[in-house]
mmJSON file of the N, C-alpha and C atoms, coordinates in Angstrom:
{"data_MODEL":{"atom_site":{
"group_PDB":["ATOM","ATOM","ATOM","ATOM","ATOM","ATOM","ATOM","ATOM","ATOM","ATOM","ATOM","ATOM","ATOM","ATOM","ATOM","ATOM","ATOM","ATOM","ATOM","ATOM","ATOM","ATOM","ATOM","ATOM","ATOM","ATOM","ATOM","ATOM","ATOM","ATOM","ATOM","ATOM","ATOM","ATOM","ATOM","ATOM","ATOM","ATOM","ATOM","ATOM","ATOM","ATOM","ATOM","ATOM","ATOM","ATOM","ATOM","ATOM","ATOM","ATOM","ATOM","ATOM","ATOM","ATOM","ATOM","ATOM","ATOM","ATOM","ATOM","ATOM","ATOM","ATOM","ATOM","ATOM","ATOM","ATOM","ATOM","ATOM","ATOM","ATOM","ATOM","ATOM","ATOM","ATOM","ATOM","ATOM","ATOM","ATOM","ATOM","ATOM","ATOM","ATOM","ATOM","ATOM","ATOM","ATOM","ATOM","ATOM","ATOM","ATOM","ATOM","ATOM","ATOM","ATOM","ATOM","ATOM","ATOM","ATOM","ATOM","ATOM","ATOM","ATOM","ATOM","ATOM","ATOM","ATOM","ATOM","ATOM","ATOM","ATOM","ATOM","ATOM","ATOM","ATOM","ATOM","ATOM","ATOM","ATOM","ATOM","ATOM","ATOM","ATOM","ATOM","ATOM","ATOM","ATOM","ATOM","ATOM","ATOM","ATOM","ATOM","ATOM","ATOM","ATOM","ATOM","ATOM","ATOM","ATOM","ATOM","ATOM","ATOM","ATOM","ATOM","ATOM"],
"id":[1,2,3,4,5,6,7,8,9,10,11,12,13,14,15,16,17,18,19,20,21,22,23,24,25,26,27,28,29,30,31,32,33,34,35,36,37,38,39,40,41,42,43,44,45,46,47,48,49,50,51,52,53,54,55,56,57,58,59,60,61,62,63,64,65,66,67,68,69,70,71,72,73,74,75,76,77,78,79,80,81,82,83,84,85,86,87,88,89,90,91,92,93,94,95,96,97,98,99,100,101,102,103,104,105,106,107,108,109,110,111,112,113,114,115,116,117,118,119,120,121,122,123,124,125,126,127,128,129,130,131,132,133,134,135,136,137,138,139,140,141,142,143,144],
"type_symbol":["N","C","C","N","C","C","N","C","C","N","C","C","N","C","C","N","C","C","N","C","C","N","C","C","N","C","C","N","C","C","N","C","C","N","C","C","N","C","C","N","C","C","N","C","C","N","C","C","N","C","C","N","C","C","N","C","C","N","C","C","N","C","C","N","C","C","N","C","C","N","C","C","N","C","C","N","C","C","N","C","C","N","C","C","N","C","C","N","C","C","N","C","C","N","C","C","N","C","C","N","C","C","N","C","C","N","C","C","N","C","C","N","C","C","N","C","C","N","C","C","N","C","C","N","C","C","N","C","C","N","C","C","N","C","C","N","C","C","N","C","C","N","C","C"],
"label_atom_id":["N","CA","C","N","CA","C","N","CA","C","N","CA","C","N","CA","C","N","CA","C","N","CA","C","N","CA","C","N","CA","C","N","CA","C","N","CA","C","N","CA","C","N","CA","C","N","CA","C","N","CA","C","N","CA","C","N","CA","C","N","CA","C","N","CA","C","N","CA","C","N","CA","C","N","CA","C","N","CA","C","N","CA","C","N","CA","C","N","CA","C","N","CA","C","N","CA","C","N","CA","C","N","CA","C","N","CA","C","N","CA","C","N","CA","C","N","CA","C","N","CA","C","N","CA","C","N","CA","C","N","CA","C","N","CA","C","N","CA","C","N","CA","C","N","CA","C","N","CA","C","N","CA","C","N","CA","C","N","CA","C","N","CA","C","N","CA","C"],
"label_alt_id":[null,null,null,null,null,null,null,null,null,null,null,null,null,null,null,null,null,null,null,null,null,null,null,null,null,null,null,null,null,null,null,null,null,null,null,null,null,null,null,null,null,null,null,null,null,null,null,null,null,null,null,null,null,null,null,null,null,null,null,null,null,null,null,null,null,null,null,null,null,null,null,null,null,null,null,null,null,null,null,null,null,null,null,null,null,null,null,null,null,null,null,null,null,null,null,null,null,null,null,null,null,null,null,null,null,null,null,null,null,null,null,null,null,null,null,null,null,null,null,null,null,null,null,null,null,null,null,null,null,null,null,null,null,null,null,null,null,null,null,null,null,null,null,null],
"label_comp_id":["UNK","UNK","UNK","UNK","UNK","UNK","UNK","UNK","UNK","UNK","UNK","UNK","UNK","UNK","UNK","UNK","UNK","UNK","UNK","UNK","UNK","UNK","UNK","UNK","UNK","UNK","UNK","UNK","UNK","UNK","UNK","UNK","UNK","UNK","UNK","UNK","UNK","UNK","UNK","UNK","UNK","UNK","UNK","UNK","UNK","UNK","UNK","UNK","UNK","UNK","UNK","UNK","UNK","UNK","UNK","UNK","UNK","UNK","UNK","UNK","UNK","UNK","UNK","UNK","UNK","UNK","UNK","UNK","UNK","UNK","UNK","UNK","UNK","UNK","UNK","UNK","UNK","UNK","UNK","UNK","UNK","UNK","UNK","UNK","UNK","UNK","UNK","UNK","UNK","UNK","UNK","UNK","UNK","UNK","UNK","UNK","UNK","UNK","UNK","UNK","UNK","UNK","UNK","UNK","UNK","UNK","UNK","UNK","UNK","UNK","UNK","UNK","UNK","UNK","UNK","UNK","UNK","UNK","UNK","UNK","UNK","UNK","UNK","UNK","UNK","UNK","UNK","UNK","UNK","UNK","UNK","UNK","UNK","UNK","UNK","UNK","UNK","UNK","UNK","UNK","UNK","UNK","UNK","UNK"],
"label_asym_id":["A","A","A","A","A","A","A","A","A","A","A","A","A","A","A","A","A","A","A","A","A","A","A","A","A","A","A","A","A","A","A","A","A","A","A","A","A","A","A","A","A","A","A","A","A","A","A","A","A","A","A","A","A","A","A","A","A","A","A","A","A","A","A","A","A","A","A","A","A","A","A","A","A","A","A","A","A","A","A","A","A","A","A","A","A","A","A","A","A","A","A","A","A","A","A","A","A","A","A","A","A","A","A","A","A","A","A","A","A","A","A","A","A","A","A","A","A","A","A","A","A","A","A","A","A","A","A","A","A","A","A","A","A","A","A","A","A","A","A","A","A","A","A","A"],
"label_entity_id":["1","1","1","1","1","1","1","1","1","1","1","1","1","1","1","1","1","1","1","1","1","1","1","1","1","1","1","1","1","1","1","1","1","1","1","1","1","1","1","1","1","1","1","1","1","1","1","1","1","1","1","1","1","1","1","1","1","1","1","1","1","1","1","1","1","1","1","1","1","1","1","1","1","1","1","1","1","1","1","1","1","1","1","1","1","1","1","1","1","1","1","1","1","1","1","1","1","1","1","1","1","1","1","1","1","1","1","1","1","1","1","1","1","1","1","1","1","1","1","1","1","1","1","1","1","1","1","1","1","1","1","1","1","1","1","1","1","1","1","1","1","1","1","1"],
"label_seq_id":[1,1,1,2,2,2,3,3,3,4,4,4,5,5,5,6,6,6,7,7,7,8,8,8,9,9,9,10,10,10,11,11,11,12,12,12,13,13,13,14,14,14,15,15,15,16,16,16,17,17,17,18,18,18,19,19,19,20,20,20,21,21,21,22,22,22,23,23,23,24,24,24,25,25,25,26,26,26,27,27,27,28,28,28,29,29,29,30,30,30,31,31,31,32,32,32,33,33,33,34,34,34,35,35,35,36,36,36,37,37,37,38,38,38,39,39,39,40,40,40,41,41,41,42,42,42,43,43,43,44,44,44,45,45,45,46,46,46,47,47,47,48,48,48],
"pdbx_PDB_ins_code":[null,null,null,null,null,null,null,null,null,null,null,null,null,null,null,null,null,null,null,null,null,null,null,null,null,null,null,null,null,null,null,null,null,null,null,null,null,null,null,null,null,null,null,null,null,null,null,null,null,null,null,null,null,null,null,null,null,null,null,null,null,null,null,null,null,null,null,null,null,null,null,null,null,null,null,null,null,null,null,null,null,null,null,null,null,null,null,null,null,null,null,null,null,null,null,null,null,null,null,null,null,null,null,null,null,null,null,null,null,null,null,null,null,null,null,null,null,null,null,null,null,null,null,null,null,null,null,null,null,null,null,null,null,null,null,null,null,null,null,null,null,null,null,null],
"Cartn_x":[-5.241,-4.586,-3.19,-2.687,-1.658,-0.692,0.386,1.084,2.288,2.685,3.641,4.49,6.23,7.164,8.204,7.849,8.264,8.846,10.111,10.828,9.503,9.782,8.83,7.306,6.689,5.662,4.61,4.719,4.104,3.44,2.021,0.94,-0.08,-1.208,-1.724,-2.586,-2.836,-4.06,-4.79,-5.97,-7.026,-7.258,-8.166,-7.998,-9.261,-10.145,-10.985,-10.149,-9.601,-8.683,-7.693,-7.101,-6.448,-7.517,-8.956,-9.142,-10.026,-9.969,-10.491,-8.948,-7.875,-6.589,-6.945,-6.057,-5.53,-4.099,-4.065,-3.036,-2.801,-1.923,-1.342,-0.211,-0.874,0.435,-0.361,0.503,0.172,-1.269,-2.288,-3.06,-2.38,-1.539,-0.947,0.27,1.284,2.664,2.214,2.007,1.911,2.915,3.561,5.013,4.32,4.948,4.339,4.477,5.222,5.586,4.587,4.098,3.162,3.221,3.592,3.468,1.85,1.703,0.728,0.933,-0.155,-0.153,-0.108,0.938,0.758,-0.565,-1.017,-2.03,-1.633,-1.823,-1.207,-1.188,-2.253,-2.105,-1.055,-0.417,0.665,0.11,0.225,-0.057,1.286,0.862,1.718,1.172,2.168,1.612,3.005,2.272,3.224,4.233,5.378,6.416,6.382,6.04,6.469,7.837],
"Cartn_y":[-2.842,-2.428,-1.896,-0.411,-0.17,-0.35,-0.168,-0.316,0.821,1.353,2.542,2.205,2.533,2.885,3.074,3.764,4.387,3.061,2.707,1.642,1.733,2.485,2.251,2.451,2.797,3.192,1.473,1.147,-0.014,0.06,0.774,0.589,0.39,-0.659,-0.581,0.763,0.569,2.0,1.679,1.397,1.102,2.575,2.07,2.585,4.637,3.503,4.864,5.895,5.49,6.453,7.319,6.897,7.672,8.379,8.272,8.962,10.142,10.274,11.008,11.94,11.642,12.872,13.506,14.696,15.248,14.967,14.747,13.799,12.291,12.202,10.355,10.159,10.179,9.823,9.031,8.305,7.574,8.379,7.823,7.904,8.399,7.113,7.285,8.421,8.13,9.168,10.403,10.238,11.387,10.868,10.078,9.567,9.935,10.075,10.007,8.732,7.87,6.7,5.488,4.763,3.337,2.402,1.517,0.18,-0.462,-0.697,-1.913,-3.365,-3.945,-4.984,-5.849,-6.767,-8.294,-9.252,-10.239,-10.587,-12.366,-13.004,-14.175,-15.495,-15.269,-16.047,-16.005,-17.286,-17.035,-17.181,-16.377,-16.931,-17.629,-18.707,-19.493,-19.654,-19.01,-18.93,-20.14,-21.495,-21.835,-21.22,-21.494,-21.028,-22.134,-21.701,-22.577,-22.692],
"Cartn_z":[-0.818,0.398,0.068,0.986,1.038,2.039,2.424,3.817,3.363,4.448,4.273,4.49,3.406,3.549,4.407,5.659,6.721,7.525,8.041,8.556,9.816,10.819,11.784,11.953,11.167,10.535,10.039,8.717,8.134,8.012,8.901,8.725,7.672,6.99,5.998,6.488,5.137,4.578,3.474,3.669,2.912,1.926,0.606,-0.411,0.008,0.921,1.574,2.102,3.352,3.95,2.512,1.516,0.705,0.298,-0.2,-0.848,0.351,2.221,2.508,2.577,3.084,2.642,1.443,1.621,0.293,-0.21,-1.14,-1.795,-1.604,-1.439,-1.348,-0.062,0.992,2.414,3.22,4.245,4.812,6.171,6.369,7.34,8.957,9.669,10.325,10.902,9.663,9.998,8.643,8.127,7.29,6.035,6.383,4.863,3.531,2.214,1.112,0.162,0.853,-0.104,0.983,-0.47,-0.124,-0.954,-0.852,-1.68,-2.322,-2.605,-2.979,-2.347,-1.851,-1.115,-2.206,-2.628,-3.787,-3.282,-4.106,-3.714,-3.369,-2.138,-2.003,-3.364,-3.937,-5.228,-6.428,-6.948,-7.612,-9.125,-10.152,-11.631,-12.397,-12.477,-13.323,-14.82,-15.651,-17.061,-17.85,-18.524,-19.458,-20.585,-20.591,-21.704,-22.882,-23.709,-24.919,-24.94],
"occupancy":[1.0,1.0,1.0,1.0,1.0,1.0,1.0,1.0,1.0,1.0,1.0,1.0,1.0,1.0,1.0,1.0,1.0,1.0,1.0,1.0,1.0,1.0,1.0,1.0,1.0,1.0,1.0,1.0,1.0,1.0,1.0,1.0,1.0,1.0,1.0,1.0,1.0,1.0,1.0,1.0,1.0,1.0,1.0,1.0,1.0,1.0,1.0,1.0,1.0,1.0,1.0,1.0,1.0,1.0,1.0,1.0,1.0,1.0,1.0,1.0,1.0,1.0,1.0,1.0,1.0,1.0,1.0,1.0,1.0,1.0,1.0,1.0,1.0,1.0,1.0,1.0,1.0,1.0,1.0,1.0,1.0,1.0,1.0,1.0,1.0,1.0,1.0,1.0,1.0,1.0,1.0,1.0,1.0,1.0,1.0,1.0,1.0,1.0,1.0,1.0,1.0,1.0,1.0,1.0,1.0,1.0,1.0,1.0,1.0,1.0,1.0,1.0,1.0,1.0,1.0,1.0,1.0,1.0,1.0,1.0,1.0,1.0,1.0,1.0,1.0,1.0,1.0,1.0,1.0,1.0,1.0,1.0,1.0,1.0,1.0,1.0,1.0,1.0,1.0,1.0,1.0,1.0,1.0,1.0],
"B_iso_or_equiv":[0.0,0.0,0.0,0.0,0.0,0.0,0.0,0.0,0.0,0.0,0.0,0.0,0.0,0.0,0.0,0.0,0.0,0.0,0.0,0.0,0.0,0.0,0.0,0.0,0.0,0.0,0.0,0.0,0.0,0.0,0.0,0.0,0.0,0.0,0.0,0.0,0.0,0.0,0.0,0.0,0.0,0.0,0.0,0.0,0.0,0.0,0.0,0.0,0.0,0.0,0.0,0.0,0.0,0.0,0.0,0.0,0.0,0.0,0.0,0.0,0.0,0.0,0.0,0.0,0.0,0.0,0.0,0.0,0.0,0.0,0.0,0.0,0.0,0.0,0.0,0.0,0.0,0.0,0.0,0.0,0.0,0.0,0.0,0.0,0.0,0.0,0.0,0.0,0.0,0.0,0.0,0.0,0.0,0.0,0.0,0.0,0.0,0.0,0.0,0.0,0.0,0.0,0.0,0.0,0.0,0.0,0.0,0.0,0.0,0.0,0.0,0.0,0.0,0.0,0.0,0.0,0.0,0.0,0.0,0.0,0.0,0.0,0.0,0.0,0.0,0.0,0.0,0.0,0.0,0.0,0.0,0.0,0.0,0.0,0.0,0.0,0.0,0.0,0.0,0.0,0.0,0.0,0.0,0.0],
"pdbx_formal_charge":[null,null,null,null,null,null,null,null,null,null,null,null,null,null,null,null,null,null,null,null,null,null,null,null,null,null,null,null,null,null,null,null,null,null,null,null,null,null,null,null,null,null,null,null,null,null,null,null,null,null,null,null,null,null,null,null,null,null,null,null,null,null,null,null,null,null,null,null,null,null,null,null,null,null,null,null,null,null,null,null,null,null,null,null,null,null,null,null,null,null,null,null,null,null,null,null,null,null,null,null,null,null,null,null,null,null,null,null,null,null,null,null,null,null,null,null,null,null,null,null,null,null,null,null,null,null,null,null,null,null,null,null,null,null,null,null,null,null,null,null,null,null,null,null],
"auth_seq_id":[1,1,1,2,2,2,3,3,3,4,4,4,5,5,5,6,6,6,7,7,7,8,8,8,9,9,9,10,10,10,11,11,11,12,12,12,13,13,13,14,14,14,15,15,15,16,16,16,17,17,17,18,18,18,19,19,19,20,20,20,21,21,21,22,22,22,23,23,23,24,24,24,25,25,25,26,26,26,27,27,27,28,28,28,29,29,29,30,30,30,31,31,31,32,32,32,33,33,33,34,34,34,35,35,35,36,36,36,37,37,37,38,38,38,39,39,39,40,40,40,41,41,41,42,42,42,43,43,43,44,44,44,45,45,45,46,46,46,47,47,47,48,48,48],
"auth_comp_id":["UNK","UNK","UNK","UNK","UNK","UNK","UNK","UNK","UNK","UNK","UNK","UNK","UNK","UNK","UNK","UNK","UNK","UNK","UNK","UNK","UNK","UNK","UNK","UNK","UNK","UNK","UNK","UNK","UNK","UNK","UNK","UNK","UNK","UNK","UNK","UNK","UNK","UNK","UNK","UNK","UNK","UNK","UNK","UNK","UNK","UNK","UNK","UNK","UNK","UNK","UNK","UNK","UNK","UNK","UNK","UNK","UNK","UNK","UNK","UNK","UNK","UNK","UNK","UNK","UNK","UNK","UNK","UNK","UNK","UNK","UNK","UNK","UNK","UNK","UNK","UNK","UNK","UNK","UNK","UNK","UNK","UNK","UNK","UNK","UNK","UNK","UNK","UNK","UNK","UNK","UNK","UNK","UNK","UNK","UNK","UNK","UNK","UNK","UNK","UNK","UNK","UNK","UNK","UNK","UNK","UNK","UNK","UNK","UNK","UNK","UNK","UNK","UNK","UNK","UNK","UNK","UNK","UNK","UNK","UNK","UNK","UNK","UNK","UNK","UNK","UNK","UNK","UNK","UNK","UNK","UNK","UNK","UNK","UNK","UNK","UNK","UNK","UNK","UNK","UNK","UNK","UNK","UNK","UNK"],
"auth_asym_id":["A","A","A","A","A","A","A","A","A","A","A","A","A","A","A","A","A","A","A","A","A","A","A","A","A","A","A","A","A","A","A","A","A","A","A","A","A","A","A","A","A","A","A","A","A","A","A","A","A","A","A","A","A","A","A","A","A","A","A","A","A","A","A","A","A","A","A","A","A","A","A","A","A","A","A","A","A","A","A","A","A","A","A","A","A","A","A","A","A","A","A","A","A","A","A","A","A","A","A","A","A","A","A","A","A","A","A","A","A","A","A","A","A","A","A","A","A","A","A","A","A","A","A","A","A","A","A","A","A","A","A","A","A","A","A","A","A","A","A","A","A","A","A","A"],
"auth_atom_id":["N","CA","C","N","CA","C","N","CA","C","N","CA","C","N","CA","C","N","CA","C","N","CA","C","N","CA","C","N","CA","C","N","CA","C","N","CA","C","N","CA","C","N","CA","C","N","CA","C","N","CA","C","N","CA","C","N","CA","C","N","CA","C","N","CA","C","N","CA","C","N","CA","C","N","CA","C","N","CA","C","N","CA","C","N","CA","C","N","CA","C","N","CA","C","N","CA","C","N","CA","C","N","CA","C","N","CA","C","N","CA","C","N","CA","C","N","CA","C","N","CA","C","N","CA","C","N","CA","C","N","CA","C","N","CA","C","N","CA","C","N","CA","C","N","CA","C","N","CA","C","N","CA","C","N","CA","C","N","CA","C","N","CA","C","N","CA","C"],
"pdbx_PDB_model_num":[1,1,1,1,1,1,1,1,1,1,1,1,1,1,1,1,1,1,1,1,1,1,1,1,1,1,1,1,1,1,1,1,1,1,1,1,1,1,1,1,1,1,1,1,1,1,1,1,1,1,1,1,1,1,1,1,1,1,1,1,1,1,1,1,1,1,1,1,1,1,1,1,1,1,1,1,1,1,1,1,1,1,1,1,1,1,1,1,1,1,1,1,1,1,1,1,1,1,1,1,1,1,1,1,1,1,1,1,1,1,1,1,1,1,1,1,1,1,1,1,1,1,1,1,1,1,1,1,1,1,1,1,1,1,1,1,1,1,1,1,1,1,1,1]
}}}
């Protein structure tokens, strides 16, 4: 999942919807910037 950039905007955007546009913008407003959604799980890796 993506979500857009755009202060008033946000909206996610699933990976389908990008690939029926041409190029990479938001579904909704048209913006060109999107984040990646983090995934709620945390990896905790030991430090020696």
């Amino acid at each position: 999942m993506y979500y857009c950039a755009r202060k008033g905007c946000n909206k996610e955007v699933t990976p389908d919807e990008l690939k029926a546009l041409p190029g990479i913008k938001c579904s909704h407003c048209g913006y060109r910037i999107l984040y990646k959604k983090r995934p709620g799980v945390i990896k905790r890796i030991k430090a020696n």
